[in-house]
N, C-alpha and C positions, 0 to 999 in steps of 0.2 A: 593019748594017741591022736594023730592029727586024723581027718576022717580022707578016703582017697578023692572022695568028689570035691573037697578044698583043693584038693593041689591039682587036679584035674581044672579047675577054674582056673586057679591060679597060673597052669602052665597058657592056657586059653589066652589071658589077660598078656603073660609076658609075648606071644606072639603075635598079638596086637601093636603093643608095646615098638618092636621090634619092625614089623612093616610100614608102622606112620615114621620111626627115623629112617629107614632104607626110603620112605618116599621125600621128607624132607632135604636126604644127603641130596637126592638128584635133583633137584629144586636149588638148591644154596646151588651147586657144580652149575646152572646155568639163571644165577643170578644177574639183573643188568649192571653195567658198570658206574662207577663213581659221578655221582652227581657234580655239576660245575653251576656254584654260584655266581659266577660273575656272569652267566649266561641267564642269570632269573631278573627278573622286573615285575613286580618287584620279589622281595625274599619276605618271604611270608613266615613271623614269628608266632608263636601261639603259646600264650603265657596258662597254663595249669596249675590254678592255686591249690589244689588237694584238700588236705584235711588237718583237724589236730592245727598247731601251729603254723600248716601250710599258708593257708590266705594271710599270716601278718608279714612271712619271710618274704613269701612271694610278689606281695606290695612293694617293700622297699628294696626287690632285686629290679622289677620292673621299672621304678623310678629312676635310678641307676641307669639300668640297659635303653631308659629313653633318650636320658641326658647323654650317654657317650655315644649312642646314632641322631641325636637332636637330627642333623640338617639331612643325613638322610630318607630320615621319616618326612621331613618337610618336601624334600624332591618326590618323594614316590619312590624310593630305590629299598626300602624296607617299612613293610606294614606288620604291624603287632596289635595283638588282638588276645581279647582271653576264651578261654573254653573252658564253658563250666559242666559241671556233671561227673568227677572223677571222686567224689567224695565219699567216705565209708558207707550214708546213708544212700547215696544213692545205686551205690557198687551191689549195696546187699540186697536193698529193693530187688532189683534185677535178677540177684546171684549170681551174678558175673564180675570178673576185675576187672573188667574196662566192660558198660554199655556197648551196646551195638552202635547207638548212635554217637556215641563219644567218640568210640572208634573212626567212625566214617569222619566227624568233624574233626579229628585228630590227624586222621590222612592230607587232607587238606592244606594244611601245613610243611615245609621241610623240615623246619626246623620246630623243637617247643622248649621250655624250660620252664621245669615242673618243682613244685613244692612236694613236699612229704606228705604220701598217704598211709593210711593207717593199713597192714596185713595183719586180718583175724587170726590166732593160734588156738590150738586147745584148749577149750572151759570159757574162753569171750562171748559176750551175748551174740556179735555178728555170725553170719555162717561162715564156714571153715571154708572162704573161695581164695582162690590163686592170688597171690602177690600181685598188685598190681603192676609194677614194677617189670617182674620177672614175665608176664602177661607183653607187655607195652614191648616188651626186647626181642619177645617171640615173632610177633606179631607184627612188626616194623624191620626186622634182624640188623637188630641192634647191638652185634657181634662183638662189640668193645668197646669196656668198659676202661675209660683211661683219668686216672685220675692223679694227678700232680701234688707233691707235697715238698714246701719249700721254707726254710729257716737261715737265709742267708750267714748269720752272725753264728749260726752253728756249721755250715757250711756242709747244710743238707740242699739237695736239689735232686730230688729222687721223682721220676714219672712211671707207673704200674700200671701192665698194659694189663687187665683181667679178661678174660675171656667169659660172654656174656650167656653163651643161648645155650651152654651144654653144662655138663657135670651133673651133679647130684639136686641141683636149681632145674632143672630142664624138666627132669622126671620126679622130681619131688612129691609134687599133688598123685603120684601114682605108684605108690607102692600099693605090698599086700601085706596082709595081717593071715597067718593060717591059727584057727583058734586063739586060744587066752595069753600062749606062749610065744609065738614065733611073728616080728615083724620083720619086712624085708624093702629096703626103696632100692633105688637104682641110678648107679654113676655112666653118665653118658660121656663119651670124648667122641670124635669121629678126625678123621685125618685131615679131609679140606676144613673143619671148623680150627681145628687147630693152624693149621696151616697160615690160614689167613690173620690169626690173630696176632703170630711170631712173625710174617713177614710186615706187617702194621709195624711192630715192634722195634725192627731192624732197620724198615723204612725213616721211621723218628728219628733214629738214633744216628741216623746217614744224614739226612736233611739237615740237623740241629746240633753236630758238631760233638755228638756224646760219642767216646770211646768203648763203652762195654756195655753188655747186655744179658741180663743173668735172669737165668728161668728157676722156677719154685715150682716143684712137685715132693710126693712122697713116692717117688717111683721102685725104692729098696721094698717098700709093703705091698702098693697097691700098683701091680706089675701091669697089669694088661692096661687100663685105660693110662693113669698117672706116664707108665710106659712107653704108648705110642704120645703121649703131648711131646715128652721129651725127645725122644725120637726125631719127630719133627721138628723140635728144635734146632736140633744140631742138622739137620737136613739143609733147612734154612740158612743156617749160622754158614756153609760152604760157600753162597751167595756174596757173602760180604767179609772177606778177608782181612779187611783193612779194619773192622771191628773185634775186641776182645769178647769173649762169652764165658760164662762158668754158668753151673749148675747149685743150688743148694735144698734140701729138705725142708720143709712147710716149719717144724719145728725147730731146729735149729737157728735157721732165719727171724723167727719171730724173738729171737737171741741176740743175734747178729744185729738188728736192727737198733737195739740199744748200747749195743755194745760202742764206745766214743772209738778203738781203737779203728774200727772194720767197719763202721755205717758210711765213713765220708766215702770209700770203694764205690759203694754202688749207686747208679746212673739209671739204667731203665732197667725195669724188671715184668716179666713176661710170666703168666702164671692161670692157671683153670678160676674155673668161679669162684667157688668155696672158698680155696685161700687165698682169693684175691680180694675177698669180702674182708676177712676176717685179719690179713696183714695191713690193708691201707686205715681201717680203725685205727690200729697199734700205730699204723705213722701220723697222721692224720695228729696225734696226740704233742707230736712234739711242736707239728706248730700251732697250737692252742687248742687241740681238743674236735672230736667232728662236727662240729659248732662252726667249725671257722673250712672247713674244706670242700671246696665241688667237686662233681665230677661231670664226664661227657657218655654218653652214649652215644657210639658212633658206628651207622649203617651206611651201605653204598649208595641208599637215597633218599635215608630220613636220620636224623640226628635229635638227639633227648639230650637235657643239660640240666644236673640236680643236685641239692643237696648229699650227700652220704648217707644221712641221719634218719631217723624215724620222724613220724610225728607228733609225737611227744603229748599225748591228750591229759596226763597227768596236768601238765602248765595250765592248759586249759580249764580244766575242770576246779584249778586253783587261783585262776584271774588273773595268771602270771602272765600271757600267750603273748603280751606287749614288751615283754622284756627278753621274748628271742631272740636268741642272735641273727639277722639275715646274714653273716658275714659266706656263710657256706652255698645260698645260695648268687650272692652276690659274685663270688667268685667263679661259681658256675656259669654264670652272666659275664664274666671276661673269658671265657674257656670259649662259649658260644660268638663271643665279639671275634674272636680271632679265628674260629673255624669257617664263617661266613667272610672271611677279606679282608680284616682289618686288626692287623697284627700290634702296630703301635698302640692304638686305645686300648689294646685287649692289654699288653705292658704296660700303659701308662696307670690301668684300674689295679693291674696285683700291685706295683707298684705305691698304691695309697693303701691299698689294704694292708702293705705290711707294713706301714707308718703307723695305719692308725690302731691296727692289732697288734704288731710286735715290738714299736720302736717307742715312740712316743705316747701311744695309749694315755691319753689326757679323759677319753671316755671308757670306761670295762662294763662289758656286760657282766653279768653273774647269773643272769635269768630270775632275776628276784629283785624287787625294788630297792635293796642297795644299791642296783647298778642300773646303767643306760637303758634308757629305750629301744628297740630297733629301730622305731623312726629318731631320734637323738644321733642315734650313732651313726646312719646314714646321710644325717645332716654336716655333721663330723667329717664323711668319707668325701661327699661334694664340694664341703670346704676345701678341703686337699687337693681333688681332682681341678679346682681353681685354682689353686697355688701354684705362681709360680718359679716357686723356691722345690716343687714337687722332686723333679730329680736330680738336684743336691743333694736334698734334704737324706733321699732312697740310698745314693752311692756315699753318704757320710754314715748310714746306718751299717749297710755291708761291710764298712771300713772299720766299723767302730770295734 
C-alpha cells in the first residue's frame, strides 16, 4: 500500500512541476525575435569537442568548417574558437550538464558545433545529471531540432523538423517513484511550443520548393498532449494552402519509412521530441548509418550544430577513437555553413560528402582498423572539395 504522505509529496512536486511550465510558456510567448547574421561582424563560432569520440570528430569538422570560410576568417567576418569544459569529467565534478562557466562562455557565441557528450544512465559510475544536450536546448531554446537525410540514387530527400524543449525529454530528470511499485515521468506539449515548431516546418517547405508536410504523433493513444501537437498542426497547415499535409502514427511510420513503395512521398516531416529522436536514427541509417548524419539546433538567437550519435566511449577505451567517423559531424559543419549566409559552400560540402560516403567511397570507415581514419578520410573529403570535376562528378552520381 503506497503510504498517503508519498502522494501527498508527490502531488507537492507535480505542482511545482506545473508552475515553472505556466512560467516558461509566458517567457517563450514573449521571446526576442530571430537573430540576423548578416548584421553580426563578426559571427562568432564556438567549436565544443565534448567527450568519448567528441574531440577526434570534432577536430576534423573544424578543419573542414575552416577551410570552407578560409577567407572569411581571414577578413574578420567569422571567428571560431573552441570552448573547453563540456566534458563527462568535468560535467560530474560540477554535477551539472553544462558548468556554470561553460554556460556563460557558451552564450558568448551565436553559433557552436558540438561533438558528442556522454549522458550518465542508471548503474554508470558518473552521477545521474541531465543530458547535456537536452540541458544546452533548454537553456538556449533551442526549439528545433532539424535534421536532413539524403540518398539521392534512392531518391530519398527527407528533412524532420523535431521539436526540441518539450515532450517526455523536458520533464524526464523529474518524475516520481511512489514506493517499490509505481513510477510515473511526464509528457509535456504546450501550444506556442508546438506552434512554432510546425510553422518552422511549413516555412521550409514554402521557401524550398517541397510540396507536403506530414506530422507524426501517436494522437489515437496519447490524446491530450500527442492531441493538441496535432491540433496545431492542422491549425497551421490553413496558412499555407498551396502545401499538401497528412498525418501518420509514430509506429506505423517507423514502417513506412522502409517501405520502397511509400518512403519517396515524404518531404518534411514535423514531429514532438521522443519520436523525432527515435525516427531520424531509422533514417539516418539508409544513408550510411548515424555515423554519417548532422543535425541543427535551432533558436531565435542561438544555434547548436551536432552529431546525432553518442559518444561512443567503448572506441575509446579500445584505442579505436581515431577511426571515427567525423562524417556526422562534418555534415553538421555544412548545415551551420548555410544557416549563417552561405548556402553554396554549405551544397558544394553535402555535395563531396555524398561522393565520398555514397558514390565512390575509394576510403570506408568501419571504426576499426580495417578502415580509414578520420583524419584519412577528411583528407579524402578536401580532395574533393578541390576538385574540380566536384559537380559533375555529384549530378553523374544522382543520375546513375
Amino acid at each position: 500500500m503506497i503510504d498517503r504522505s508519498a502522494i501527498e509529496k508527490a502531488k507537492e512536486h507535480f505542482v511545482q512541476l506545473l508552475e515553472a511550465q505556466a512560467k516558461r510558456v509566458e517567457k517563450l510567448k514573449s521571446a526576442p525575435d530571430w537573430i540576423d547574421y548578416s548584421k553580426l561582424s563578426p559571427i562568432k563560432i564556438g567549436i565544443l569537442p565534448g567527450d568519448g569520440i567528441g574531440p577526434f570528430i570534432a577536430a576534423e569538422a573544424e578543419r573542414v568548417l575552416r577551410f570552407m570560410l578560409e577567407e572569411e576568417i581571414k577578413k574578420g567576418k567569422v571567428y571560431i574558437n573552441t570552448i573547453e569544459g563540456l566534458t563527462i569529467e568535468n560535467r560530474a565534478a560540477h554535477g551539472k550538464a553544462i558548468p556554470d562557466d561553460v554556460l556563460e562562455e557558451i552564450k558568448k557565441y551565436q553559433v557552436t558545433l558540438k561533438g558528442p557528450t556522454t549522458t550518465p544512465r542508471k548503474g554508470d559510475p558518473w552521477p545521474n545529471i541531465e543530458s547535456c544536450n537536452v540541458a544546452m536546448r533548454k537553456e538556449l531554446d533551442l526549439f528545433a531540432n532539424v535534421r536532413p537525410v539524403r540518398v539521392p540514387k534512392q531518391g530519398i530527400d527527407w528533412i524532420f523538423f523535431r521539436e526540441n524543449t518539450e515532450d517526455l525529454y523536458a520533464l524526464g530528470p523529474y518524475g516520481i517513484q511512489l514506493g517499490e511499485d509505481i513510477a510515473i515521468d511526464f509528457k509535456l506539449i504546450t501550444a506556442p511550443g508546438s506552434d512554432r515548431i510546425c510553422r518552422m516546418a511549413f516555412d521550409y517547405a514554402k521557401r524550398n520548393g517541397r510540396t507536403k508536410v506530414t506530422c507524426v504523433t501517436k494522437a489515437n493513444v496519447v490524446k491530450t498532449t500527442d492531441g493538441l501537437f496535432l491540433e496545431t498542426f492542422y491549425k497551421i497547415a490553413k496558412e499555407y494552402p498551396e502545401i499538401q499535409v497528412d498525418d501518420w502514427y509514430i509506429d506505423i511510420m517507423t514502417a513506412k519509412l522502409v517501405d520502397e513503395k511509400r518512403r519517396r512521398e515524404f518531404q518534411v516531416l514535423v514531429l514532438p521530441n521522443l519520436y523525432g529522436d527515435i525516427l531520424t536514427d531509422e533514417a539516418a541509417e539508409f544513408q550510411g548509418g548515424v555515423g554519417t548524419a548532422g543535425a541543427a539546433n535551432i533558436g531565435k538567437q542561438y544555434a547548436m550544430f551536432e552529431a546525432i550519435h553518442g559518444s561512443a566511449p567503448r572506441m575509446v577505451m579500445e584505442g579505436r577513437a581515431q577511426y571515427a567517423d567525423p562524417s556526422s559531424m562534418i555534415r553538421a559543419a555544412a548545415m551551420l555553413i548555410n544557416h549563417i549566409g552561405y548556402p553554396e559552400r554549405a551544397k558544394k560540402l553535402e555535395m563531396a560528402l555524398d561522393i565520398c560516403g555514397q558514390y565512390e567511397k575509394k576510403l570506408v570507415i568501419t571504426g576499426r582498423p580495417n578502415g580509414a581514419t578520420g583524419k584519412a578520410f577528411t583528407d579524402y573529403l578536401i580532395d574533393w572539395l578541390n576538385n574540380p570535376k566536384l559537380q559533375e562528378t555529384w549530378e553523374a552520381y544522382v543520375k546513375a
